[in-house]
C-alpha positions in Angstrom: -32.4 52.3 -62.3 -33.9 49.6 -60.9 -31.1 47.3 -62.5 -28.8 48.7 -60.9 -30.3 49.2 -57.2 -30.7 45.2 -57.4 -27.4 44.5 -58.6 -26.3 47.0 -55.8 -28.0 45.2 -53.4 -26.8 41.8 -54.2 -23.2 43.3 -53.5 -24.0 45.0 -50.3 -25.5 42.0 -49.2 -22.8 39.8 -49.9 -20.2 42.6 -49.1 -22.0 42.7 -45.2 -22.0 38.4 -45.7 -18.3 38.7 -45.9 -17.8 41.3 -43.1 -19.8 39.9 -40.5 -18.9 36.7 -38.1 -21.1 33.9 -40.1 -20.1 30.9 -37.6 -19.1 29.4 -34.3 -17.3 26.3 -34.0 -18.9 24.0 -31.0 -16.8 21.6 -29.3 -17.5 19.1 -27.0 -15.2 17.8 -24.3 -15.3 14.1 -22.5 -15.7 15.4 -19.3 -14.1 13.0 -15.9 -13.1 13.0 -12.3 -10.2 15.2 -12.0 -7.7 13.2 -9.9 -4.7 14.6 -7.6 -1.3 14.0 -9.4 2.2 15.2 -7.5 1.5 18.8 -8.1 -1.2 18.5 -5.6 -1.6 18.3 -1.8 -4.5 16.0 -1.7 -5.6 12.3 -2.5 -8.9 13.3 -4.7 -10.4 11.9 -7.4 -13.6 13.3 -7.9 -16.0 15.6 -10.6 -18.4 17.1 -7.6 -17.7 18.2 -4.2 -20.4 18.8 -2.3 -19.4 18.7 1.4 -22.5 17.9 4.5 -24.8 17.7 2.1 -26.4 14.8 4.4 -26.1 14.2 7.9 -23.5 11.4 9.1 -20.4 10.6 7.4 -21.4 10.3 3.9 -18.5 11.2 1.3 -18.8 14.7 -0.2 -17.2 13.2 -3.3 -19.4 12.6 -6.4 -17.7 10.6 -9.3 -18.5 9.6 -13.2 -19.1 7.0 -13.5 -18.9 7.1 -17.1 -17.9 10.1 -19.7 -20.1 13.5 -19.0 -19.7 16.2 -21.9 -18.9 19.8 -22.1 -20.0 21.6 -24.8 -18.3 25.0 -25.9 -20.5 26.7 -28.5 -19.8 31.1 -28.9 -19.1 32.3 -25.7 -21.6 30.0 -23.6 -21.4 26.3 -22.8 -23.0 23.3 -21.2 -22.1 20.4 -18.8 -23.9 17.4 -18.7 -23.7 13.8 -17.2 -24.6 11.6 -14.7 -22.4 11.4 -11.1 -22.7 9.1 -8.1 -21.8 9.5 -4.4 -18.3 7.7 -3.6 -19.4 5.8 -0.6 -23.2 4.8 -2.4 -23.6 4.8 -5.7 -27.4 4.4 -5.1 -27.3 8.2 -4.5 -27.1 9.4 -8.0 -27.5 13.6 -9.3 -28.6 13.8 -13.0 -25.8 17.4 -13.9 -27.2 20.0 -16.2 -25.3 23.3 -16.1 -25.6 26.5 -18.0 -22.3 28.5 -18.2 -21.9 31.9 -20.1 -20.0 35.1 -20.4 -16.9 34.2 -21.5 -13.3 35.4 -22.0 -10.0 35.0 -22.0 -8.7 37.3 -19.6 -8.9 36.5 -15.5 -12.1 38.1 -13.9 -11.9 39.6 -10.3 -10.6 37.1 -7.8 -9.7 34.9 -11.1 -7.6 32.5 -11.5 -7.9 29.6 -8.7 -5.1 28.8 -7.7 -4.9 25.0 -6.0 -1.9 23.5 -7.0 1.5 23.8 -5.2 3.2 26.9 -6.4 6.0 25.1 -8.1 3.3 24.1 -10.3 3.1 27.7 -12.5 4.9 28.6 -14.5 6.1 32.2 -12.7 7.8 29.4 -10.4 9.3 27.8 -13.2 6.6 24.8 -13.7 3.9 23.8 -16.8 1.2 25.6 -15.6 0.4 28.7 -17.5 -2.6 31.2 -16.0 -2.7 33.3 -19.0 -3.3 30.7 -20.8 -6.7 30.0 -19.2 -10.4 30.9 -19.9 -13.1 31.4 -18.1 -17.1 32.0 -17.7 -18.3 34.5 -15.8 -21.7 32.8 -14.9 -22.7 29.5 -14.7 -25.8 28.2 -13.0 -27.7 24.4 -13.1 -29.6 21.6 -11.6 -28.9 18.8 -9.9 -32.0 16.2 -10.6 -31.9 12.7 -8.4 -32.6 9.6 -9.4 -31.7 5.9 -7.0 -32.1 7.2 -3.5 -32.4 11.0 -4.2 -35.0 10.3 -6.8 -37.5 13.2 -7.1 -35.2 15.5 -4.9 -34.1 18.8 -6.8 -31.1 21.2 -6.2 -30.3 24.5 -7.8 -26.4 25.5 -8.5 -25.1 29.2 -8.8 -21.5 30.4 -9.2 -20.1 32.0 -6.0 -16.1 33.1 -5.8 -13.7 33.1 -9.0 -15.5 32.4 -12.1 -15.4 28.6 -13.8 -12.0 28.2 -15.3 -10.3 26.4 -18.2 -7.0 25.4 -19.2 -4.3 22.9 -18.2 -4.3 22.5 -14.6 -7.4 24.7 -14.3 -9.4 21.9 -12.5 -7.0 22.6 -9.5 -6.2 19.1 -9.2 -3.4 18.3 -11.9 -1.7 19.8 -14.7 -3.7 18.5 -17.6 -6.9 19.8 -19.4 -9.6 20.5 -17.5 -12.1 22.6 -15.3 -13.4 24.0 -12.3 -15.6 26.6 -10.6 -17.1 26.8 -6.9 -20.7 27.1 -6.7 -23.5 27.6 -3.9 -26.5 25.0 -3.8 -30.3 25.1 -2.5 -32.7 22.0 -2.2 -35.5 23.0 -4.1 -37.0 19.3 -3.5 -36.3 16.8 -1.3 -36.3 13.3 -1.6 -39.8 11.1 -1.9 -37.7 9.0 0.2 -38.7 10.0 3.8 -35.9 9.0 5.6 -33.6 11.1 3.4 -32.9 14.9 4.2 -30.7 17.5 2.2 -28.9 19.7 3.9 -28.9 23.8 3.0 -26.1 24.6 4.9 -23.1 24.8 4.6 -24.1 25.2 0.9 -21.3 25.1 -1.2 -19.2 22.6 -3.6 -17.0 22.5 -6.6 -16.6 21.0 -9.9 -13.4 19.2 -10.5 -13.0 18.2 -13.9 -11.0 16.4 -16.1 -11.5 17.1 -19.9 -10.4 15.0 -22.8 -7.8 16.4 -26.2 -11.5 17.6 -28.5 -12.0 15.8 -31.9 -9.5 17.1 -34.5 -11.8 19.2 -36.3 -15.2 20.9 -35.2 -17.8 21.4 -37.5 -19.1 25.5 -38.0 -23.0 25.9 -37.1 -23.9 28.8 -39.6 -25.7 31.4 -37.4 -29.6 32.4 -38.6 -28.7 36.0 -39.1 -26.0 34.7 -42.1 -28.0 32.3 -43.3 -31.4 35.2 -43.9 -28.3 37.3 -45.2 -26.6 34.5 -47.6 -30.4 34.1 -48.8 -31.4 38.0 -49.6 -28.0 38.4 -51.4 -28.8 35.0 -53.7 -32.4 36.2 -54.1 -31.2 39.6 -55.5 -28.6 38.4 -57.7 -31.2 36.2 -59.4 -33.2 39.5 -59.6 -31.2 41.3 -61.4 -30.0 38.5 -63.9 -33.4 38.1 -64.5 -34.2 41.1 -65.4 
């Protein structure tokens, strides 16, 4: 009896191994400035808008200055790198964003729509909406450093949720991203004479992303792995008995 309850178990084990998701590929994007190309009305070139965020005339543009990365992994993802202000790029923001919830079909208010209408393809042009994705939430900090060292600012989506696809960064018609957000100044700069603004407290992410390596590599999840190890443990069992 007690043969054949372990070599049972060894087969339900592996059966349930078999039947159940055991991976998740993670990819990672080279994440840039999305810049306008002749599908779009503007002249921008930039990864974060953040409008009035000073007083004066400082840009609201905020650029890469090298390569930032976002990370797919299951249905969440990350986005980090480092961005600079335009006009000074003494005033630096250090990106970390959490986005989850996603899926392939358009959420309320989903897609953004930012490119002329000859642009989609219902009009006849390379842009595809069904083809996009998207994250429901997303959420982040923006950490200074140069001239906003020490200040802090806290990111939450607000209005259609973070899209992807080919001309989903509202800019041009390659790969990328975007998603409006609203910001508060949890910290302010140690330098006096520097103030950030709470209102008007919104911006966007504009990105560009790069073609992902050819191949990602699966991360076994821990359930499969305590699974894969009960069904090996009684296999043994039972041939050992």
């Amino acid at each position: 009896m007690k043969h054949g309850l372990l070599k049972t178990c060894g087969v339900l084990t592996f059966a349930i191994l078999l039947h159940s998701p055991t991976a998740w590929a993670v990819t990672t994007y080279s994440t840039s400035n999305a810049t306008s190309d002749g599908y779009h009305s503007g002249n921008d070139s930039h990864g974060l808008w953040m409008p009035e965020l000073e007083y004066g005339s400082l840009s609201p543009n905020f650029i890469f200055q090298s390569p930032g990365s976002f990370t797919q992994s299951g249905t969440s993802a990350t986005l980090t790198g480092i961005v600079v202000n335009a006009d000074d790029p003494n005033r630096i923001w250090n990106v970390d964003v959490n986005f989850s919830g996603f899926t392939n079909s358009a959420p309320p208010n989903s897609p953004k729509k930012e490119l002329y209408g000859t642009a989609y393809s219902t009009n006849g042009g390379p842009v595809d909406t069904n083809t996009w994705s998207y994250y429901t939430n997303f959420s982040g900090i923006l950490t200074g450093a140069g001239l906003y060292d020490g200040a802090e600012v806290s990111l939450s989506r607000t209005g259609p949720a973070f899209q992807i696809g080919e001309g989903a960064n509202g800019k041009n018609i390659t790969l990328g991203g975007s998603g409006w957000f609203t910001w508060h100044v949890t910290q302010q700069p140690t330098q006096h004479n520097l103030y950030l603004k709470n209102s008007p407290n919104h911006g966007d992410f504009n990105l560009n992303f790069s073609t992902p390596p050819p191949a990602t590599t699966p991360t076994p999840e821990p359930s499969a792995i305590l699974l894969l190890g009960s069904g090996l443990a009684g296999m043994f069992a039972w041939r050992h008995k």
